[in-house]
C-alpha positions in Angstrom: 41.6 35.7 -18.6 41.6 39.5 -20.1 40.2 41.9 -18.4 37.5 42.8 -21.5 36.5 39.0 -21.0 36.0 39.5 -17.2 33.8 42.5 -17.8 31.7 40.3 -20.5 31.4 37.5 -17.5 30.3 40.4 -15.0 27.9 41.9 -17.6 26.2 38.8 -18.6 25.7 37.8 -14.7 24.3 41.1 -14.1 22.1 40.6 -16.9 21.1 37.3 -15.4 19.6 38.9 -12.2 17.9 41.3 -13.8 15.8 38.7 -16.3 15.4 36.9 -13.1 14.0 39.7 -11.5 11.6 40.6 -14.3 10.6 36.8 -14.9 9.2 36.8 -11.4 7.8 39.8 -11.2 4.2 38.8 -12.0 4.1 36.4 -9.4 5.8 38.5 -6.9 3.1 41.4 -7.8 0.3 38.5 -6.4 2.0 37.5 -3.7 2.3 41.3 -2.7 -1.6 41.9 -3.3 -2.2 38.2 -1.5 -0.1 40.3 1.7 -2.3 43.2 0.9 -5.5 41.2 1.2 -4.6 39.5 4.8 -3.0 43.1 6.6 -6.7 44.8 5.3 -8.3 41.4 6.6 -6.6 41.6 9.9 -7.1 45.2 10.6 -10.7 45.8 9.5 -12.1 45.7 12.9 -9.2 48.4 13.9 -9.2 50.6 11.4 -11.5 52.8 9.9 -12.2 51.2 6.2 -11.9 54.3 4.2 -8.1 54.4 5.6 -7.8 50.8 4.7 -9.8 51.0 1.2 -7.4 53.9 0.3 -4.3 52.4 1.2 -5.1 48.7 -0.3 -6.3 50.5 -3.9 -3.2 53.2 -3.8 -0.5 50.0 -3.4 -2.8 48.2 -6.0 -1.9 50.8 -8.4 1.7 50.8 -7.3 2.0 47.0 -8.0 -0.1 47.5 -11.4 2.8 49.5 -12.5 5.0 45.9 -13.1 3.1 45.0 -16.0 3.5 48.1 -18.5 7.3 47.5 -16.9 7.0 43.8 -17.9 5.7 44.2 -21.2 8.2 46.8 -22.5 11.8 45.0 -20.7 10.3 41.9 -22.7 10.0 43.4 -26.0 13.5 45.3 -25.5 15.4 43.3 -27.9 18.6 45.1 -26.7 17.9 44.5 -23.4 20.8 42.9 -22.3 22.6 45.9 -23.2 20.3 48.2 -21.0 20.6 45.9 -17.9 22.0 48.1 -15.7 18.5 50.9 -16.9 15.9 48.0 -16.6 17.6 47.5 -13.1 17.1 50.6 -11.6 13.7 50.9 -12.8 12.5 47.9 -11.4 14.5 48.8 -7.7 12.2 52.0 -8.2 9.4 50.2 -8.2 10.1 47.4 -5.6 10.9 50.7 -3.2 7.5 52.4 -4.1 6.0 48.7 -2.5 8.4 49.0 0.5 7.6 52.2 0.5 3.7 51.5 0.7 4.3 48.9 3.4 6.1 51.2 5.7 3.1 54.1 4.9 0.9 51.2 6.2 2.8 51.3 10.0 1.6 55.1 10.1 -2.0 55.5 8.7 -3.0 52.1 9.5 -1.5 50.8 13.2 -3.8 52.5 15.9 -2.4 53.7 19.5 -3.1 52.1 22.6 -4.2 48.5 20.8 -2.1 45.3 21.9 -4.3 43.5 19.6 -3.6 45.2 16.6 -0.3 45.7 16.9 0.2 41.7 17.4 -1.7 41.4 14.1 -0.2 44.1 11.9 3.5 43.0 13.0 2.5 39.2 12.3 1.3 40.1 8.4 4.3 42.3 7.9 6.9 40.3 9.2 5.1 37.1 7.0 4.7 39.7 3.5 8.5 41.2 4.2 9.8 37.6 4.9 8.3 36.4 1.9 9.2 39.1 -0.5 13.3 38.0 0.5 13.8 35.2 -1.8 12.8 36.6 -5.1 14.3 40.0 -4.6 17.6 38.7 -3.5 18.7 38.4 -7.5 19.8 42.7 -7.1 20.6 43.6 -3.4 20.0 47.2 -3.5 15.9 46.1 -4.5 15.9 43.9 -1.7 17.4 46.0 0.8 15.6 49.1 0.4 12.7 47.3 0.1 12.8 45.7 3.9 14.3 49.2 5.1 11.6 50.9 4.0 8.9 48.5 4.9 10.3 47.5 8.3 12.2 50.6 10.1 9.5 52.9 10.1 7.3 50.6 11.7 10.1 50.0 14.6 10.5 54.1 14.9 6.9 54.2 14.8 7.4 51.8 18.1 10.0 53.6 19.4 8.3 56.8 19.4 5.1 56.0 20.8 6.1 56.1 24.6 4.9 53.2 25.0 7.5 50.8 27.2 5.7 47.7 26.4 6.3 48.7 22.9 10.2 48.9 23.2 11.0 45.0 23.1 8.2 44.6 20.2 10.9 47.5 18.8 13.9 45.3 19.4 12.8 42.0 18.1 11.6 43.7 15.0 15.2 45.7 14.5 16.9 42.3 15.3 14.7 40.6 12.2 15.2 43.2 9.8 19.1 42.5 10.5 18.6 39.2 10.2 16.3 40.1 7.0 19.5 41.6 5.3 22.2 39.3 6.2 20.0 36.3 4.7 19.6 38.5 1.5 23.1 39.4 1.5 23.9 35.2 1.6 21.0 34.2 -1.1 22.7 37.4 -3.2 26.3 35.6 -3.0 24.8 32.1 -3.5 23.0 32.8 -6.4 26.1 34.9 -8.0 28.0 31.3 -7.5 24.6 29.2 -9.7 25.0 31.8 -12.8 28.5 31.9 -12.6 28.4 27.9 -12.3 25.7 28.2 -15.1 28.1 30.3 -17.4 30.9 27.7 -17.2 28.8 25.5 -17.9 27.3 26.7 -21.4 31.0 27.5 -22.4 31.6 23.8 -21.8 28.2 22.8 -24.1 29.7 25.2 -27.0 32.5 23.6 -26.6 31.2 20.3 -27.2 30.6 20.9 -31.1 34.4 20.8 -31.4 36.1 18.3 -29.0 33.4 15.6 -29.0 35.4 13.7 -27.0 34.6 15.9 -24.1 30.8 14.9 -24.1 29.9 13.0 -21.1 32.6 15.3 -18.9 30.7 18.1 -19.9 26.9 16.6 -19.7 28.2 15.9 -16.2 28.9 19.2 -15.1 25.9 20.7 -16.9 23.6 18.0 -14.5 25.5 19.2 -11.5 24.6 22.7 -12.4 20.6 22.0 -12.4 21.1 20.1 -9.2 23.0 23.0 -7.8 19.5 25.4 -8.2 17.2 22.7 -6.3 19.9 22.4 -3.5 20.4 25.5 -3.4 16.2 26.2 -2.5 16.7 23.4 -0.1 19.5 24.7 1.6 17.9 28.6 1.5 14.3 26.7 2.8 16.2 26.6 6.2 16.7 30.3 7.0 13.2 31.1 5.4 12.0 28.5 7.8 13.3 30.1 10.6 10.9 33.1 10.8 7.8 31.4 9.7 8.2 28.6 12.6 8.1 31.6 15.2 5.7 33.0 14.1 3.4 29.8 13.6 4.2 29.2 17.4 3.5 33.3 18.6 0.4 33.0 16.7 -0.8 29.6 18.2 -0.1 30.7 21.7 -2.1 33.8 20.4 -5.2 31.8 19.6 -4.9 30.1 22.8 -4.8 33.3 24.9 -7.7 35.2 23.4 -11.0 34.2 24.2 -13.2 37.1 23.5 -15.2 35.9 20.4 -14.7 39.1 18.2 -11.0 39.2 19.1 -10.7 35.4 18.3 -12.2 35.9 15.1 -9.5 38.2 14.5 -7.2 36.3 15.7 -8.0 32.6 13.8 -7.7 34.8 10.5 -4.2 35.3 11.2 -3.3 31.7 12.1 -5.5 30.8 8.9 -3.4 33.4 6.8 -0.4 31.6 8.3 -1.3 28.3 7.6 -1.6 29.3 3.8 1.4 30.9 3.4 3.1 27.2 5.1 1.4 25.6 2.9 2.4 27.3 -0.3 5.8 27.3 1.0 5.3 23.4 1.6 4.5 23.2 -1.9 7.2 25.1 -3.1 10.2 23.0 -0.6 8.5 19.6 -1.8 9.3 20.4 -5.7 12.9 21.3 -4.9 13.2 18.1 -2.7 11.6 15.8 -5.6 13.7 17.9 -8.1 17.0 17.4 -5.9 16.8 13.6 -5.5 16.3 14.5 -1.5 13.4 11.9 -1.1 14.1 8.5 0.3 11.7 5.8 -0.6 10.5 3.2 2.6 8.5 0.4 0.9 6.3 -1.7 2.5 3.1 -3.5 2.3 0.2 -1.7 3.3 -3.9 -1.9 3.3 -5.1 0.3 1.6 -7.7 1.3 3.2 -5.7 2.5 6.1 -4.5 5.1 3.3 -8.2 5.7 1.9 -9.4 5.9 5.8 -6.5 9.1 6.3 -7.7 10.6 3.0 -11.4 10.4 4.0 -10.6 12.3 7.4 -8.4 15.4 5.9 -10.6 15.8 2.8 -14.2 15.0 4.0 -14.8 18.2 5.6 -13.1 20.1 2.5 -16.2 18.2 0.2 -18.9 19.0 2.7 -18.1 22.3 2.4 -18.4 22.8 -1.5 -21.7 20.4 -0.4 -19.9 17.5 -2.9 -20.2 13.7 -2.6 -17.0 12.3 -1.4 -16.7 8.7 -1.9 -13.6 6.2 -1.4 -13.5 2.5 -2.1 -10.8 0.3 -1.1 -11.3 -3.0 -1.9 -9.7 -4.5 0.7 -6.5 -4.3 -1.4 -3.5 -4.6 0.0 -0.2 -2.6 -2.1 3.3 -2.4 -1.5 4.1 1.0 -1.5 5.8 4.2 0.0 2.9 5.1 2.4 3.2 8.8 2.9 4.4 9.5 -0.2 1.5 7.6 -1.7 -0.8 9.3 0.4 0.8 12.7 -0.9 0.3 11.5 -3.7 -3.3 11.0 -3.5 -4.0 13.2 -1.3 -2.9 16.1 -4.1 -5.2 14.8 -6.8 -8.0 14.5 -4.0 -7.2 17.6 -3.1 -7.4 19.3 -7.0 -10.6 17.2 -7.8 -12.2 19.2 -5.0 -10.5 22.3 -6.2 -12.8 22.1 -9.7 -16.1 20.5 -8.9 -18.5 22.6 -8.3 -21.0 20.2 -8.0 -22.2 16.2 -8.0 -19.2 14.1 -6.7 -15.8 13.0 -6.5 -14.7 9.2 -6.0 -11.8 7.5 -5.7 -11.8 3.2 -5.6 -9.4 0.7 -6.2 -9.8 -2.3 -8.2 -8.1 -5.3 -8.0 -5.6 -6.7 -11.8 -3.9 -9.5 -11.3 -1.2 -8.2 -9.5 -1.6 -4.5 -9.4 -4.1 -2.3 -8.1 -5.6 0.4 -10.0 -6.5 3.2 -8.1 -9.0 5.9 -9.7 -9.8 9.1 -8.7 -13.1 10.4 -10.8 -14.9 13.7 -10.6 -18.0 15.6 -12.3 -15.7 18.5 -12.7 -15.3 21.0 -15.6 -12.7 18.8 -17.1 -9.6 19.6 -19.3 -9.3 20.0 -22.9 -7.3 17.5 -25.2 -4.4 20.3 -25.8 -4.4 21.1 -22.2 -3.9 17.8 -20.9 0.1 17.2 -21.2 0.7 20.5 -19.7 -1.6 20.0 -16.4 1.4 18.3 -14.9 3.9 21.0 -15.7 4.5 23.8 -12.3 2.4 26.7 -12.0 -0.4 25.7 -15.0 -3.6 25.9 -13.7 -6.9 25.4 -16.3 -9.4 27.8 -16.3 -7.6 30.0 -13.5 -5.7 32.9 -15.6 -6.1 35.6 -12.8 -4.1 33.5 -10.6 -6.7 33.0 -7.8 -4.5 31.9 -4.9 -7.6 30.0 -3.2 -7.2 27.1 -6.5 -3.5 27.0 -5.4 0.0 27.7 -7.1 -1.0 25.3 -9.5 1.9 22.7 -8.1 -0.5 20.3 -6.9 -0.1 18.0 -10.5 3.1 18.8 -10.9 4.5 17.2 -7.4 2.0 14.0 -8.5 4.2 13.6 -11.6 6.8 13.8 -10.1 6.3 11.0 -7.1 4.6 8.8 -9.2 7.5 8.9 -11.7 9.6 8.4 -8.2 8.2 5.7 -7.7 7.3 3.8 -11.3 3.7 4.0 -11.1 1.8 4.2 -14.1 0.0 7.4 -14.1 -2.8 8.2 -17.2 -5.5 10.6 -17.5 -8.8 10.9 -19.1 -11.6 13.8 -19.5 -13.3 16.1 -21.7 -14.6 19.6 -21.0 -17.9 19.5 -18.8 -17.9 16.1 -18.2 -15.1 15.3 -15.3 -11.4 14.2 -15.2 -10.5 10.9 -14.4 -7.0 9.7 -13.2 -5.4 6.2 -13.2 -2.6 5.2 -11.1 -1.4 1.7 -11.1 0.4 0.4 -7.8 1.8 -3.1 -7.4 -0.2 -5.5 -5.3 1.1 -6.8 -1.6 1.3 -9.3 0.4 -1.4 -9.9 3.2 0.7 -11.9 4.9 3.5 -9.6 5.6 1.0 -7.2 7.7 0.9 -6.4 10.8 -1.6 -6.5 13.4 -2.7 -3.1 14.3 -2.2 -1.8 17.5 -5.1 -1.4 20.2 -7.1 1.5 20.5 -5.6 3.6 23.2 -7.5 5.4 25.8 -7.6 8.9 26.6 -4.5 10.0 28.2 -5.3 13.6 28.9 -2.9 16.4 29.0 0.0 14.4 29.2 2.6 17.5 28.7 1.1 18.8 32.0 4.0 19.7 34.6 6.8 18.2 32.6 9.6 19.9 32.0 11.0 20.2 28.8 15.1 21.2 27.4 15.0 23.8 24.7 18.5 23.7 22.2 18.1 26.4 19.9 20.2 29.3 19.0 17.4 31.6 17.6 15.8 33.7 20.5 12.5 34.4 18.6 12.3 30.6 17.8 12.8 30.0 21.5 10.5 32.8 22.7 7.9 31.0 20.6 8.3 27.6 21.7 8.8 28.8 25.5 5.5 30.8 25.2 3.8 27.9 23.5 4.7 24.7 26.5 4.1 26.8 28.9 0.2 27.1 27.8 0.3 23.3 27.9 1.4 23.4 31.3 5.6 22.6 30.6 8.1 23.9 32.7 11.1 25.5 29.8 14.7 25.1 30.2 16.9 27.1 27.3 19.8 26.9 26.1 21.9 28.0 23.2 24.4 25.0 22.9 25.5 21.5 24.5 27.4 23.1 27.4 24.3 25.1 28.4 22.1 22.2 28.2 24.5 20.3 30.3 24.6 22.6 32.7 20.9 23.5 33.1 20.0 20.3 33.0 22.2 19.3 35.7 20.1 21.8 38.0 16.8 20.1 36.6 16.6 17.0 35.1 14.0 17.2 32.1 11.9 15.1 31.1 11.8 15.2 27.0 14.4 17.7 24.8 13.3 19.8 22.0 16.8 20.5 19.9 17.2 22.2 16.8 19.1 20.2 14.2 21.9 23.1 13.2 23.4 25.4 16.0 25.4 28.5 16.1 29.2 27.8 14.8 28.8 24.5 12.8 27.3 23.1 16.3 24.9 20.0 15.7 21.6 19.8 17.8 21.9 15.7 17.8 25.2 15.9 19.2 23.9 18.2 21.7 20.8 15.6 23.1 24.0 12.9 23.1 26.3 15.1 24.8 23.2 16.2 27.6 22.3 12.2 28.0 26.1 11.3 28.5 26.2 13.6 31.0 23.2 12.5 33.1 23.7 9.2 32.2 19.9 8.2 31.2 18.2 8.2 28.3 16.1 11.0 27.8 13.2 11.3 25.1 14.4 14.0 22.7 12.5 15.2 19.4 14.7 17.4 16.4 13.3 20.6 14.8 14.9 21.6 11.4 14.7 23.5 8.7 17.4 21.8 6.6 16.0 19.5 3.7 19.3 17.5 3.2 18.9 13.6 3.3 22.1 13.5 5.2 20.1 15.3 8.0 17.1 12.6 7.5 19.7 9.9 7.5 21.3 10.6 10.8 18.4 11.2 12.9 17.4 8.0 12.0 20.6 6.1 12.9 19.9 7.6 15.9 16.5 6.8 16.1 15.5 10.5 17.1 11.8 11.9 15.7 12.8 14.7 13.4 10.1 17.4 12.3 10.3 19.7 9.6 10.1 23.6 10.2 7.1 25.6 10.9 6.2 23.2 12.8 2.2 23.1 13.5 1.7 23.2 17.3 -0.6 20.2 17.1 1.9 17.8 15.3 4.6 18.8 17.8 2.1 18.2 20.9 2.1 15.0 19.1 4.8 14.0 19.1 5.9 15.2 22.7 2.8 13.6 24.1 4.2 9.6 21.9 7.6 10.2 23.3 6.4 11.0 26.9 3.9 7.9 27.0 6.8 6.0 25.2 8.8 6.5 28.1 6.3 5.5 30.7 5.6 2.1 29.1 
C-alpha cells in the first residue's frame, strides 16, 4: 500500500469520527441539559437559586451553541475536506461544557455540607460518566472535557482543609483515571469498526467487477454490523461499572437519612439514578436484540400470571395520570418466552400510558383456534397513517419534537419490533389521530396440561440477610465499597477479596454463608472460577450469586451450566436482596 493511499485511509477515518461526533451532537446537547436539570434539582435546597438560575441558563447557552455548529458542518458540502477545522470547533465547544461543569464545583458546592457534597459528586460523576461514550469518537474532546469537569472539583476537595474530604478527593482522582483509560479503549475500539467498515465498502465496490466474490463479501459486510452491536455490548461492561456503585452508594444513602427534608433530597437522586439505568437499559437491550445476544426459553405459560405481573408494575403508573387500567386474560394459556413476552408487553403498556391523557387503556386476550390474540387498546392521541411504519423505528417519538425525556428515548417500539420479530409473532397496528392506537400481537396457544402447579404461598420470613456473612469477589474498590456499605445496613457481616486466592484465604478464617462474585476479574481472572475454586477448598457447597456487566451469551451460557444466579449490572439493591434472601432460604430447606 502507498503512502498517499495510507493518508487517504487515515483522512477518511478521521472524517468518520468527526460526522460521528456531529451526528450525535443533538442528543448529547439533551442529555447534557437532562444533567443540568438533576445537579439544579439536587442542590436547590443548598444553594442560593439565583447562583443556580445563573449557572443552569449560562451552560444553556453554551450547549445552544451546537445547533448553529450543526447546521453549518451539515450544509458544508466540502466538509470532509475541513475535518480536521470542524474538529477543533466542536472540541471547543465540548471544553466550554466541561468547562461549565467544573465552574459548577466552585459557585455551586457549599462548605461544611456532607449532604451536598454526596449529592453534587453523585450527579457529576453520573453526567461525566455518561458524556464518555459519545465523545470517545476524538480523544482530545473527551479528555479535556472530564479534566475540566472533574479535577477542579477534586482540588476544590483538596483545598478545603477538610480531612474527611481527602478520601472523597481520592476516589474521585481514581475515577477520572479510570474515566480516561476507558475513553482511551472505546477511542482504539472504535478506530478498529471504521477501519473494519472501510475494508469492507472496498470489498462491496469491488463486487461490481468480480461477481463471483458476492457472498464472501456480503459475509464480511454482516460481520462488520455485528461488530458495532458487540462492540456496545462489550463497552456496556465498563460503563456498567460506575453506575452499579453508585446505584448501591445511593441506596445505602436513602437508608441512612431519615430527616424528611434531607430524604426528599435524597430520593431525588436515587430517582435521577433510576432514570439514567433505565435509559441505559434501553439502550443495552437494542444492541443485545441487534447482536443476536438473546436466548429464547419456551414454555407454556398462563397468561394471566403474565397479565397479573403487568397489572402490579403498571397500575400505580395509570393511577397516577388518573387512567383506567384494565387487563383480561381469558384464562389462556400460550407457549411463549415469558420475560421476553412480558418485555414485550410491558413496553407497549408502558407507551400506551405514555400518550393517554385521559379515559383508559386495556389489554385482553382472546382466544383463535390455536393462537391467542392479545390486544393492547388506548383512548390516546393516536398516530397518523404516514406516521405509523416509522413508530417502530429507534428514537421516533409522535408528537414529542422537543425531545421530552419524561415520554422516553423513543426505543420503547422499536425493542417491541424487534422481540416480536425474535420470536415470530404477528405484530399489526391500528389508529387514527384522536381516537386511540390499538396493537395486535398474535401468540401460539399452549398446553394446559404441561403446567405446573404453583408453588404455596410462603410466609414472612423476615430479615433473612440478618447476621450472615457474605464473600465479596470483585476487583473494583468503589464497586466493593458500595456493596460492603450496602449488607452491612441489612445486617451482613463482608468479607473482600480481589481474586480466588484471597477468597480462599479469608474464607478459610470465616466460613461465609452466601458469595457475591463479579463475573470478570483483574488479569483475564473469572469470578465463576473463583466461587469453584473457594467451594473446593472448603469442601461444601456454598450459595453464590454473579454480578456482571458483560452482555455476551457465552457469559449467560456458563452461569447456567453451573447453575449460578447471574444479575446484570447496576444492580437495584432490592432485586439483589432478592436474590440473596432465595439462595439463603434455598439452603435452609
Amino acid at each position: 500500500m502507498s503512502s498517499a493511499d495510507t493518508a487517504t485511509g487515515a483522512d477518511r477515518e478521521f472524517f468518520e469520527r468527526v460526522y460521528g461526533l456531529y451526528h450525535q451532537a443533538a442528543s448529547n446537547g439533551w442529555g447534557a441539559m437532562l444533567a443540568a436539570f438533576c445537579m439544579v434539582a439536587v442542590m436547590w435546597p443548598f444553594v442560593g437559586r439565583a447562583a443556580l438560575i445563573a449557572w443552569l441558563a449560562s451552560y444553556a447557552l453554551v450547549v445552544s451553541l451546537r445547533i448553529p455548529l450543526v447546521r453549518a458542518f451539515t450544509s458544508d458540502p466540502v466538509r470532509e475536506s475541513h475535518a480536521r477545522v470542524w474538529a477543533r470547533r466542536y472540541t471547543l465547544i465540548v471544553l466550554l461544557s466541561g468547562t461549565w461543569w467544573g465552574l459548577a464545583s466552585i459557585v455551586l458546592l457549599p462548605d461544611g455540607r456532607p449532604l451536598a457534597l454526596a449529592c453534587f459528586v453523585a450527579v457529576m460523576a453520573a453526567s461525566v460518566a455518561g458524556g464518555i461514550s459519545s465523545q470517545s469518537f476524538h480523544l482530545p474532546a473527551v479528555v479535556g472535557y472530564v479534566s475540566l469537569a472533574l479535577l477542579p472539583l477534586v482540588f476544590r476537595l483538596l483545598l478545603s482543609g477538610e480531612p474527611s474530604y481527602v478520601p472523597v478527593a481520592a476516589t474521585l482522582g481514581l475515577f477520572y483515571l479510570f474515566l480516561v483509560w476507558n475513553a482511551r479503549r472505546q477511542y482504539r475500539r472504535l478506530g478498529e469498526i471504521i477501519h473494519l467498515e472501510q475494508h469492507n465498502l472496498a470489498l462491496i465496490d469491488g463486487l461490481k467487477v468480480q461477481k463471483s466474490e458476492a457472498e464472501a463479501m456480503r459475509a464480511q459486510a454482516e460481520r462488520a454490523n455485528l461488530a458495532k452491536s458487540q462492540f456496545l455490548a462489550a463497552a456496556s461492561h465498563d460503563l456498567r461499572q460506575p453506575m452499579h456503585a453508585l446505584g448501591l452508594l445511593s441506596a445505602s444513602l436513602q437508608e441512612m437519612t431519615k430527616e424528611p427534608e434531607k430524604r426528599v433530597v435524597v430520593e431525588k437522586i436515587f430517582a435521577s439514578i433510576e432514570a439514567l439505568e433505565s435509559l441505559f437499559s434501553e439502550l443495552l437491550d437494542l444492541s443485545r436484540l441487534d447482536a443476536g445476544q438473546i436466548q429464547i426459553r419456551l414454555a407454556d405459560v398462563p397468561l394471566d400470571r403474565v397479565f397479573e405481573r403487568l397489572g402490579e408494575n403498571y397500575a400505580a403508573l395509570a393511577a397516577s395520570k388518573h387512567l383506567t387500567l384494565t387487563l383480561e386474560s381469558s384464562a389462556a394459556v400460550i407457549y411463549t418466552d415469558p420475560l421476553l413476552l412480558e418485555r414485550l408487553l410491558g413496553n407497549l403498556l408502558a407507551n400506551a400510558i405514555r400518550y393517554t391523557e385521559a379515559g383508559e387503556v386495556e389489554v385482553r386476550a382472546t382466544v383463535q383456534d390455536r393462537d391467542v390474540s392479545i390486544q393492547v387498546r388506548d383512548t390516546g392521541v393516536g398516530i397518523p397513517k404516514k406516521l405509523q411504519e416509522r413508530v417502530f423505528d429507534e428514537f421516533f417519538q409522535v408528537g414529542n419534537p422537543e425531545r421530552d425525556r419524561n415520554k422516553g428515548l423513543g426505543l420503547g417500539l422499536a425493542i417491541v419490533k424487534r422481540i416480536s420479530r425474535l420470536l415470530g409473532y404477528p405484530l399489526t397496528l391500528e389508529s387514527e389521530p384522536g381516537a386511540g392506537t390499538c396493537l395486535r400481537l398474535t401468540v401460539p396457544a399452549g398446553n394446559p396440561a404441561a403446567i405446573a402447579a404453583p408453588e404455596e404461598t410462603r410466609e414472612s420470613f423476615g430479615n433473612v440477610l440478618s447476621g450472615k456473612t457474605v464473600l465479596l469477589i470483585d476487583d473494583a474498590v468503589n464497586v466493593m465499597d458500595g456493596m460492603q456499605e450496602l449488607l452491612s445496613r441489612w445486617g451482613c457481616e463482608v468479607l473482600r477479596s480481589r481474586d480466588a486466592a484471597e477468597a480462599r484465604f479469608v474464607a478459610h478464617q470465616r466460613t461465609p454463608d452466601v458469595i457475591i462474585a463479579d463475573a470478570r476479574l483483574e488479569h483475564g481472572a473469572s469470578g465463576l472460577d473463583a466461587i469453584d475454586s473457594v467451594q473446593r477448598a472448603l469442601d461444601r457447597t456454598i450459595p453464590a450469586v454473579v454480578i456482571t456487566g458483560d452482555t455476551a451469551i457465552e457469559v449467560l451460557k456458563e452461569a447456567g451450566a453451573r447453575g449460578l444466579p447471574l444479575l446484570h449490572k447496576p444492580v437495584r439493591p432490592v432485586k439483589l436482596r432478592s436474590a440473596l434472601t432465595h439462595l439463603l432460604i434455598s439452603r435452609e430447606r
